[in-house]
C-alpha positions as CSV (number, residue, x, y, z in Angstrom):
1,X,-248.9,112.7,68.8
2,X,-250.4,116.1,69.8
3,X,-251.9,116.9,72.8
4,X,-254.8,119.6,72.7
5,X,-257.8,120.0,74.6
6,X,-260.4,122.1,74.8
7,X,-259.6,123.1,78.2
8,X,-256.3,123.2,80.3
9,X,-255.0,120.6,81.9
10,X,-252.4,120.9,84.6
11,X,-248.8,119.6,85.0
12,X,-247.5,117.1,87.0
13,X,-244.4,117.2,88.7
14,X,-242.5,114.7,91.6
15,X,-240.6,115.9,94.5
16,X,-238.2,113.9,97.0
17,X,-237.5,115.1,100.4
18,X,-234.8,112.7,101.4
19,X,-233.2,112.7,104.8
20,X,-230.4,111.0,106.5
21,X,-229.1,110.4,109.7
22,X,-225.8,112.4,110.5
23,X,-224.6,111.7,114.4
24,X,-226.9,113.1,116.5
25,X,-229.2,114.6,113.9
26,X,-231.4,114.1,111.2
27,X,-230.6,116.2,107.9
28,X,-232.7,117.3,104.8
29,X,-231.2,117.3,101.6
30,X,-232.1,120.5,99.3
31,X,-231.4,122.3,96.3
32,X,-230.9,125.7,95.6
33,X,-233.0,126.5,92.5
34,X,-231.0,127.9,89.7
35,X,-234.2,129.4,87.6
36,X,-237.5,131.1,87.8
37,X,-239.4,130.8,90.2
38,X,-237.9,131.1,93.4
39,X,-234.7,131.4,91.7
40,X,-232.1,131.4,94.6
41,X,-234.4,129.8,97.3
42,X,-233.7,126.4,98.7
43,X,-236.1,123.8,97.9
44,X,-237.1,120.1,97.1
45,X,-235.3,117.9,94.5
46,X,-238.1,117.8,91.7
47,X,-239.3,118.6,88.5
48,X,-242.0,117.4,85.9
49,X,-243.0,114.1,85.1
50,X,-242.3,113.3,81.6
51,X,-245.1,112.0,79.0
52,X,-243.2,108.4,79.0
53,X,-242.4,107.8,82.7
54,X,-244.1,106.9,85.9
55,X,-244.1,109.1,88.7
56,X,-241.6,107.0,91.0
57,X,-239.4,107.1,88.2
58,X,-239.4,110.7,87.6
59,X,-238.8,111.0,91.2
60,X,-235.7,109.4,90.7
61,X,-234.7,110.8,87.9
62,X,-235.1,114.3,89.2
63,X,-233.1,113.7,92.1
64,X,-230.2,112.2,90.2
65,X,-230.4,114.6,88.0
66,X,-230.5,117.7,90.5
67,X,-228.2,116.4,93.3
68,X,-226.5,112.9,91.3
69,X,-227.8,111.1,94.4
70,X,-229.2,107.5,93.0
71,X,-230.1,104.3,94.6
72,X,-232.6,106.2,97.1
73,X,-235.5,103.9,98.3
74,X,-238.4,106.8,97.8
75,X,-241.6,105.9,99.2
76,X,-244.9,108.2,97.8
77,X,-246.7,109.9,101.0
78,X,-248.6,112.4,99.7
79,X,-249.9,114.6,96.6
80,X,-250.2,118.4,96.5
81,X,-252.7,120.8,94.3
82,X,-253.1,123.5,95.4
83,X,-254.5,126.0,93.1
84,X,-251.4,128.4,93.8
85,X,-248.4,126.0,94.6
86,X,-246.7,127.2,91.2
87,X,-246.5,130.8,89.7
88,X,-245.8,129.4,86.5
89,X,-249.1,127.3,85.9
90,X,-251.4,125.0,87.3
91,X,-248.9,122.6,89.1
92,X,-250.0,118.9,91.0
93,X,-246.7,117.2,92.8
94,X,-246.7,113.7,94.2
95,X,-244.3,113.9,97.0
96,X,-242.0,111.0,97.7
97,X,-239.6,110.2,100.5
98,X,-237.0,108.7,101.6
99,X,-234.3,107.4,104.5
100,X,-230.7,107.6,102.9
101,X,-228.5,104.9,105.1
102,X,-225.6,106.1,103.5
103,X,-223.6,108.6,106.0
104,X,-221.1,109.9,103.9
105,X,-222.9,109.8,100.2
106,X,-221.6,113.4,98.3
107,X,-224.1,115.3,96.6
108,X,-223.5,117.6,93.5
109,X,-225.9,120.0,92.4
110,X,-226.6,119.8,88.3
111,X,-229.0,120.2,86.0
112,X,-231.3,123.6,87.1
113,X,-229.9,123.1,90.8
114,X,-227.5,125.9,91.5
115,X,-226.6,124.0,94.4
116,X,-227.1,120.7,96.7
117,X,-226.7,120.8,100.6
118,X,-228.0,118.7,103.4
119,X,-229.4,121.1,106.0
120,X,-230.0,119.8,110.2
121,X,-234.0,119.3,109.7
122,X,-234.4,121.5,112.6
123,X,-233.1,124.1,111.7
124,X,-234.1,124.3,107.5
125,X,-233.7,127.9,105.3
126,X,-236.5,129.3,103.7
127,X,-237.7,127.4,101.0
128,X,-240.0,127.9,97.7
129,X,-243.2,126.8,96.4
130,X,-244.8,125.3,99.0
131,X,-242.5,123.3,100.4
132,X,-242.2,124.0,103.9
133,X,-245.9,121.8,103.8
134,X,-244.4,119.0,101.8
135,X,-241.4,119.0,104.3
136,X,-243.5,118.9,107.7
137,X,-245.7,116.3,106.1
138,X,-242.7,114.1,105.1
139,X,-241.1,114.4,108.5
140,X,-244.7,112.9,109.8
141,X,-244.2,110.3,107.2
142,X,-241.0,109.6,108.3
143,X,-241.7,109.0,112.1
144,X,-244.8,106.8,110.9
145,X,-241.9,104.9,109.0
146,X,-239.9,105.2,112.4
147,X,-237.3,106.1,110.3
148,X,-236.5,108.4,113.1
C-alpha cells in the first residue's frame, strides 16, 4: 500500500523514561545515541512507531530493543510536538513511563543505542532532543503516581 499525500505528514515516535529505585536514590535509565542526531548525547529509549503497531507497543519494543530491558509496566503521561523537537523532520512523541521494581535488572545497549546506563535522577548528563522537558514532566508523573 502506498502512502502519498498531498501535503506532509509528520512522524510519530514513543519514548520511555523509566526509573528505579536504587538505595537511597531514584535513577533514570538512558541511552547514549549511536546515530544522527545528537549522535553521542544521552537520551530517552525511543524510536518510531511502526505502520502495524500501537504506540504502547512500540514503546516497548523500543526499549527492549535499545537497552533489552522487557517486562516494564509503561504508563502514557504526555505527548510532545513541538515544531522543532527533531532536526531530522517533523517529529510528535508520546511519552511513556514507568517504575522498574527490579533493583538489580542489567541493561545492554543494542540496536542504535551506543550505550545504556542508569544515571541518579538528580544529577542527569546533558541530553538530546528535547528531552530534558520529557524527563521533568515524567518525574511529575511519577510523584502523581507516588512512585516516589
Amino acid at each position: 500500500m502506498s502512502y502519498t499525500y498531498d501535503y506532509p505528514r509528520p512522524s510519530v515516535s514513543a519514548d520511555a523514561v523509566v526509573f528505579r529505585k536504587s538505595d537511597d536514590k531514584i535513577e533514570l535509565l538512558l541511552i547514549r545515541r549511536g546515530n544522527t542526531p545528537f549522535k553521542g548525547m544521552w537520551a530517552l529509549p525511543g524510536g518510531f512507531v511502526n505502520m502495524d503497531e500501537n504506540l504502547e507497543a512500540a514503546a516497548a519494543r523500543e526499549l527492549k530493543e535499545e537497552t533489552s530491558l522487557e517486562g516494564v509496566d509503561l504508563h502514557q503521561f504526555h505527548a510532545y510536538g513541538a515544531v522543532d523537537r527533531d532536526p531530522r523532520h517533523r517529529t510528535i512523541s508520546i511519552a511513556y513511563a514507568g517504575l522498574l521494581t527490579q533493583k538489580d535488572a542489567p541493561v545492554k545497549a543494542a540496536d542504535d543505542a551506543a550505550e545504556a546506563g542508569w544515571f541518579d535522577v538528580d544529577v542527569l548528563p546533558e541530553t538530546g532532543f528535547d528531552h530534558d522537558i520529557i524527563i521533568q514532566d515524567a518525574r511529575a508523573f511519577a510523584h502523581r503516581m507516588k512512585w516516589f
